[in-house]
TIDREN-537857 format. One line per 2 residues: their letters; for each residue x, y, z of N, C-alpha, C. Coordinates in Angstrom, 3 decimals. Example, Ala and Ser with C-alpha at 12.3 -4.5 7.8 and 13.67 -1.06 7.14 Angstrom:
REM residues 2
AS	13.190:-5.690:7.800:12.300:-4.500:7.800:13.200:-3.300:7.800 | 12.850:-2.250:7.080:13.670:-1.060:7.140:12.900:0.030:7.870
END
This chain:
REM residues 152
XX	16.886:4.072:6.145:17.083:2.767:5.559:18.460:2.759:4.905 | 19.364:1.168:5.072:20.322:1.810:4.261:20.742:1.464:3.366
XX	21.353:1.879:2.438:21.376:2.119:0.910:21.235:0.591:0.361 | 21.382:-0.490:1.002:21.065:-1.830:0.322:20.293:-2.736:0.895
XX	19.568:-2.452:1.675:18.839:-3.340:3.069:17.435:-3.626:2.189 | 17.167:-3.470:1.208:15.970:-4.179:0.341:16.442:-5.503:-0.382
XX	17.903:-4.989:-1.446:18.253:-5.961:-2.442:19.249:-6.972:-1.049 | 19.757:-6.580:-0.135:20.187:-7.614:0.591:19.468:-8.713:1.036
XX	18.189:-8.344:1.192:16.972:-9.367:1.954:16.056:-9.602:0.716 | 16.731:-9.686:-0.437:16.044:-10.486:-1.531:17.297:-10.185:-2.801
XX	18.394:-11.020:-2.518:19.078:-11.680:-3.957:18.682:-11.958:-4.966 | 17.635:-12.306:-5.317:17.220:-12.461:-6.796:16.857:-11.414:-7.499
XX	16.487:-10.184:-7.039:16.350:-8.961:-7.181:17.995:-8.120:-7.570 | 17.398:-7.393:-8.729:18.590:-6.141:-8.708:18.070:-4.862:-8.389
XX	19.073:-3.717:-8.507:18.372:-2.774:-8.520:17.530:-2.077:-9.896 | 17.698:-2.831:-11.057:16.973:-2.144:-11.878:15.582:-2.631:-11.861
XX	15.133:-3.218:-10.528:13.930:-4.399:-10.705:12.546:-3.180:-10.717 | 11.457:-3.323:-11.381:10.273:-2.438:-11.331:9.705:-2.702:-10.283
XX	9.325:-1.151:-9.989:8.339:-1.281:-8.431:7.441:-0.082:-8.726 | 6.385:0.055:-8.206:5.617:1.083:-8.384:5.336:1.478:-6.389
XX	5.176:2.438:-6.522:4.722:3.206:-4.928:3.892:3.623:-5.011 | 3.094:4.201:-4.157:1.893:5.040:-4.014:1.858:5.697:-2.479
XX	1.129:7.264:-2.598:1.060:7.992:-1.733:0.044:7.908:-1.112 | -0.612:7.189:0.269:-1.919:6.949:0.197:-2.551:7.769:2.002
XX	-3.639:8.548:1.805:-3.692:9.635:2.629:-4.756:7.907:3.859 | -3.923:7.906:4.657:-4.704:6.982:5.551:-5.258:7.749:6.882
XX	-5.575:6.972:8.087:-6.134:7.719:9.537:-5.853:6.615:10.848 | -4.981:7.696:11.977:-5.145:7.421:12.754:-6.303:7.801:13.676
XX	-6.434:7.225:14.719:-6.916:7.027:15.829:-6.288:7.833:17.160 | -6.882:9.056:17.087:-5.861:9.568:18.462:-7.561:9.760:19.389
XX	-7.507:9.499:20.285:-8.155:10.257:21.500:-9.826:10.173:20.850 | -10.290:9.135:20.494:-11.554:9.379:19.241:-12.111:10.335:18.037
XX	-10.848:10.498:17.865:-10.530:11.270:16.605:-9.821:10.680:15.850 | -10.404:11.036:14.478:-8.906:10.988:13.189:-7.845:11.689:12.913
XX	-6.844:11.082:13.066:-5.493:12.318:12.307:-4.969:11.594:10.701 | -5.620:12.253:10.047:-4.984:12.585:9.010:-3.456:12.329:8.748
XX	-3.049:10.777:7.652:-1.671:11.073:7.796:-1.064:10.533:6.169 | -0.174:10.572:5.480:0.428:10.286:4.715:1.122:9.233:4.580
XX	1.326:7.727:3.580:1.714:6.414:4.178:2.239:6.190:2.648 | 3.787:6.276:2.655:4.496:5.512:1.465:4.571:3.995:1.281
XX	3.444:3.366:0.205:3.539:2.186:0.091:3.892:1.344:-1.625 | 4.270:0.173:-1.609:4.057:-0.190:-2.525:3.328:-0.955:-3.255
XX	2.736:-0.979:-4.497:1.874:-0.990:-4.973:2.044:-2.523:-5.617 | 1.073:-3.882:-5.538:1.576:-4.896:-6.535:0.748:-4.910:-7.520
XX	1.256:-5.187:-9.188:0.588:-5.332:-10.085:-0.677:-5.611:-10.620 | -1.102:-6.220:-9.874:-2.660:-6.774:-10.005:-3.657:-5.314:-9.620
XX	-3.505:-4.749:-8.510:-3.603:-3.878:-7.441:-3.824:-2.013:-8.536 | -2.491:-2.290:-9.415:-2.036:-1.190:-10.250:-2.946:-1.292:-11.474
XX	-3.212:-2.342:-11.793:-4.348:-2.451:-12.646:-5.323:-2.064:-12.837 | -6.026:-2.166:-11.394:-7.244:-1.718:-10.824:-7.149:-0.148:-10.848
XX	-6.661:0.153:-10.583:-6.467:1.596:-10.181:-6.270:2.524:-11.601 | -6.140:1.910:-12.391:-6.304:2.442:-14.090:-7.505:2.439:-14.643
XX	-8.512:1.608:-13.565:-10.049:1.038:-14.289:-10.880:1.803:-13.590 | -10.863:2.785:-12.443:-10.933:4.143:-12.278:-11.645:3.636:-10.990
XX	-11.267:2.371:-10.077:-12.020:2.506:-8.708:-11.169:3.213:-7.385 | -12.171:3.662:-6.801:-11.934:4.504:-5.822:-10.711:4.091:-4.536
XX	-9.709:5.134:-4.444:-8.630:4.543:-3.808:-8.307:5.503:-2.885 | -7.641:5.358:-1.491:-6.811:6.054:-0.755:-5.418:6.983:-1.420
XX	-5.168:6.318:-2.530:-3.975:7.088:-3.417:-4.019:8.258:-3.541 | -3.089:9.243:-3.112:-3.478:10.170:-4.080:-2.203:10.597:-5.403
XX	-1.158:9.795:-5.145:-0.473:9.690:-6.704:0.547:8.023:-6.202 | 0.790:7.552:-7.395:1.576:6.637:-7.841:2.964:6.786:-8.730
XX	4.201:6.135:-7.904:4.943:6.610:-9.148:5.973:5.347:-9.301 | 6.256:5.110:-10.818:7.093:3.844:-11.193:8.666:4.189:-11.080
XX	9.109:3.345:-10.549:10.496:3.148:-10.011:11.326:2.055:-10.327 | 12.381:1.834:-9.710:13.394:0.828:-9.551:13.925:0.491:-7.784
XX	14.270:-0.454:-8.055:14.716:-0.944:-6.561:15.844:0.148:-6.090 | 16.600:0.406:-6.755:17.738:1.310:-6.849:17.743:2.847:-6.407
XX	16.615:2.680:-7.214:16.202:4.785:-7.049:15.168:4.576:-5.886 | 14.304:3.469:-5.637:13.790:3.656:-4.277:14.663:3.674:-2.718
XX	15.782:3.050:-3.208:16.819:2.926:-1.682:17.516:4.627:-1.828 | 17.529:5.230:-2.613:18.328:6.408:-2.685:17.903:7.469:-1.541
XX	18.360:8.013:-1.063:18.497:8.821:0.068:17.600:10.009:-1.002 | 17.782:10.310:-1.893:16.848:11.020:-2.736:15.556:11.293:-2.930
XX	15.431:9.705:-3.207:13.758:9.715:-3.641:13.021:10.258:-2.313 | 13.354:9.902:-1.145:12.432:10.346:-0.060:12.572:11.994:0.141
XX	13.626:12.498:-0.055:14.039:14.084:-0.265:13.526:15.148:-0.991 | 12.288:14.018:-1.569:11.431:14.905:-2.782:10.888:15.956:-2.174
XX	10.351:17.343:-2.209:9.569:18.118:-2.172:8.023:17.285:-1.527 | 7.562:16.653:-2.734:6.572:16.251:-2.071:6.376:15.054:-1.091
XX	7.227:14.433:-0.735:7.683:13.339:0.507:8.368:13.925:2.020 | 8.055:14.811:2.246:8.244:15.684:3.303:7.854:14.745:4.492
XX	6.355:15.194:4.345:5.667:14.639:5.611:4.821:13.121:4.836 | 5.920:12.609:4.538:5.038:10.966:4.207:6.386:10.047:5.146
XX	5.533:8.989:5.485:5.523:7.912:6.617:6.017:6.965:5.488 | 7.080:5.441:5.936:6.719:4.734:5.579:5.819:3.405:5.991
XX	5.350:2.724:5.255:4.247:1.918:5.248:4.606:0.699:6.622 | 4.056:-0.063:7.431:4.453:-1.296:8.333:4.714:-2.073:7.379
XX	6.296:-2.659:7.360:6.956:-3.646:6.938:7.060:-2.981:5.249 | 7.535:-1.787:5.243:7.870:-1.208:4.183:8.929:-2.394:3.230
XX	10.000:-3.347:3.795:10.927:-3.803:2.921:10.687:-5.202:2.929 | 10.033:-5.692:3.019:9.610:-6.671:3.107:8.016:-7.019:1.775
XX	7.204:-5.588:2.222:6.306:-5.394:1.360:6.759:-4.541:-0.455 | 7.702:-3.916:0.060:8.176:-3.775:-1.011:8.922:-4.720:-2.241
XX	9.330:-5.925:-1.533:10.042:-7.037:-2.429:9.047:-7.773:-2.886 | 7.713:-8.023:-2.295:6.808:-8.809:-2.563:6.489:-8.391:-3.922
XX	5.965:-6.554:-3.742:5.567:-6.234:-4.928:6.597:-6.213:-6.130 | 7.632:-6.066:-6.195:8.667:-6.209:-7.021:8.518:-7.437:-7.638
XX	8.406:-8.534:-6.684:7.784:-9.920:-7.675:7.263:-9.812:-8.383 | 5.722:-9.288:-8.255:4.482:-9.190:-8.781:4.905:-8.817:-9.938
XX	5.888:-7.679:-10.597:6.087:-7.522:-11.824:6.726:-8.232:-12.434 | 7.614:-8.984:-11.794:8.470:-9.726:-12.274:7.596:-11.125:-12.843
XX	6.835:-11.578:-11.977:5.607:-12.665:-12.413:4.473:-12.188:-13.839 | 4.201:-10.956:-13.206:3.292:-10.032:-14.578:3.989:-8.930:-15.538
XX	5.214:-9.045:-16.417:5.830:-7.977:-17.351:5.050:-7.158:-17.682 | 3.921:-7.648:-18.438:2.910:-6.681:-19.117:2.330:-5.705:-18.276
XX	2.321:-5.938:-16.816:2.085:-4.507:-15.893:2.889:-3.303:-15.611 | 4.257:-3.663:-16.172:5.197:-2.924:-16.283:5.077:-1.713:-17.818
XX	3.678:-2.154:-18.614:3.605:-1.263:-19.485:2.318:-0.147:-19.049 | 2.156:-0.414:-17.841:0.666:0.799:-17.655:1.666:1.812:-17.442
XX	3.054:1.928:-16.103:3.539:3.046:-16.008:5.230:3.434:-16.820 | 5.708:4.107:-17.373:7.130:3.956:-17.573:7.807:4.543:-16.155
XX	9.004:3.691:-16.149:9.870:4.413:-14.588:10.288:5.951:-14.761 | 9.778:6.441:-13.917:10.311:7.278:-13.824:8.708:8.791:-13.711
XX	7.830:7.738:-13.960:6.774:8.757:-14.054:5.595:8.433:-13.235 | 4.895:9.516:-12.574:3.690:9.527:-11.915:2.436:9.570:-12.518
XX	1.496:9.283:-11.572:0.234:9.590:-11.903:-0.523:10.240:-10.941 | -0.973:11.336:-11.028:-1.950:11.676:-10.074:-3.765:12.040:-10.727
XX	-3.979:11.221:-11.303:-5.494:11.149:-12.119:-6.291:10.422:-11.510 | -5.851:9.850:-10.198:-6.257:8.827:-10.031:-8.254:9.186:-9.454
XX	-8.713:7.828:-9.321:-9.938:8.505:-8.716:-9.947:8.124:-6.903 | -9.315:9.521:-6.074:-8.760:9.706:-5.277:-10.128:9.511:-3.775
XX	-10.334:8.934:-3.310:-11.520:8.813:-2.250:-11.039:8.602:-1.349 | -10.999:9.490:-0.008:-11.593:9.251:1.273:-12.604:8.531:2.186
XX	-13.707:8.415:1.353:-15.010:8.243:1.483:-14.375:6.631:2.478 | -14.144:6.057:2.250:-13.571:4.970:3.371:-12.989:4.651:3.776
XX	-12.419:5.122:5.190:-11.470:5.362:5.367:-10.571:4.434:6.130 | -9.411:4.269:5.984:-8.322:3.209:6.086:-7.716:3.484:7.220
XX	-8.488:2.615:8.366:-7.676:3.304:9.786:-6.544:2.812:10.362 | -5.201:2.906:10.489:-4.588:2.091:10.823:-3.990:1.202:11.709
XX	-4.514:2.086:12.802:-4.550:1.474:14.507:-6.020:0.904:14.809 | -6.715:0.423:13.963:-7.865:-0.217:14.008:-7.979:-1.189:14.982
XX	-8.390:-1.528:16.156:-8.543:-3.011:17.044:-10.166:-2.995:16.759 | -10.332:-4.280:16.413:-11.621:-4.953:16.716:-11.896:-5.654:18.452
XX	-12.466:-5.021:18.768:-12.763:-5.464:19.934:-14.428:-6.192:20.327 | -14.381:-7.777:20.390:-15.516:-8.069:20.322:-16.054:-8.348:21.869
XX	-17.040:-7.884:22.099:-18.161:-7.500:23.317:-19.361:-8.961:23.114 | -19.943:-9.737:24.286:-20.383:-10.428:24.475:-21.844:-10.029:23.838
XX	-22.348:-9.138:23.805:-23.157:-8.060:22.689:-23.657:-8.752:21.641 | -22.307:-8.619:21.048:-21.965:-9.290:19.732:-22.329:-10.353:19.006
XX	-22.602:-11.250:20.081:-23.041:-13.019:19.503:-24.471:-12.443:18.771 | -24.918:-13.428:18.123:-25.516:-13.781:17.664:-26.439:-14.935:18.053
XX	-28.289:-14.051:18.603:-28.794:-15.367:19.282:-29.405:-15.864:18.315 | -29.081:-17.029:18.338:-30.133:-18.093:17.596:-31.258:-19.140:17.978
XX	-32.159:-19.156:17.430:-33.469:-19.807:17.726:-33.190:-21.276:18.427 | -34.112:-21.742:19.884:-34.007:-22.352:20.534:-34.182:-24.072:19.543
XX	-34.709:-24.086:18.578:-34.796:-25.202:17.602:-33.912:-25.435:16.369 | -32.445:-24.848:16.783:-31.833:-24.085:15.359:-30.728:-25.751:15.314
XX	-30.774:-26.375:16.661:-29.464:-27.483:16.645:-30.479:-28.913:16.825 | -31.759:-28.824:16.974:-32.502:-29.566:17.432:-32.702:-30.720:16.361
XX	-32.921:-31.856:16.354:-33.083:-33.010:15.422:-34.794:-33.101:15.578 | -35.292:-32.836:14.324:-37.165:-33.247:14.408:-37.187:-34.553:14.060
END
């Protein structure tokens, strides 16, 4: 990504704008199997809330940022961002959430920038597939009783 391709495709934004991320362990779909994979996303305020009130999430850490230090060739260079992906429509979804704080300040006091959380209450248990197709089969309908459209 390069070094300004977030704050370019949203001017009202600087780089000191708050954003929060999250590391969230999702699943593909290979061959009728799961693969296990790692998905850098960002997090919007409402969303970050929840996740303090201790319900069960794909996360397994969150960390508060800036628009600035997220474009840095750095932040992804972390040790622990090795093998993490970013999210479909990473910059696009990322400005959205940047709003969100900007609309809600007071969410900007659950994390200070610059710090993580990994307390979270971390679940698998449902799992977030991301090549998911619904494919609906004639199966599927729903029969209903021969008197269900009928006028008595």
């Amino acid at each position: 990504m390069t070094s300004n391709a977030i704050l370019d495709a949203a001017p009202e934004l600087t780089a000191s704008a708050y954003v929060v991320v999250g590391v969230a362990i999702c699943f593909r779909r290979v061959d009728d199997e799961l693969e296990s994979i790692k998905v850098l996303e960002p997090i919007p305020s409402a969303y970050l809330e929840s996740l303090f009130l201790g319900i069960p999430t794909a996360y397994e850490v969150v960390m508060a940022t800036t628009l600035g230090d997220l474009q840095s060739d750095q932040f992804m260079n972390q040790a622990s961002m090795a093998d993490v992906r970013l999210c479909e429509n990473y910059r696009d979804r990322v400005i959205a959430s940047a709003r969100t704080y900007d609309g809600h300040p007071e969410a900007k006091s659950l994390m200070a920038v610059g710090t993580q959380h990994t307390d979270l209450n971390h679940s698998t248990e449902k799992k977030r597939i991301l090549n998911f197709k619904n494919i609906v089969k004639a199966e599927d309908n729903v029969r209903q009783h021969a008197h269900t459209h009928k006028k008595l």
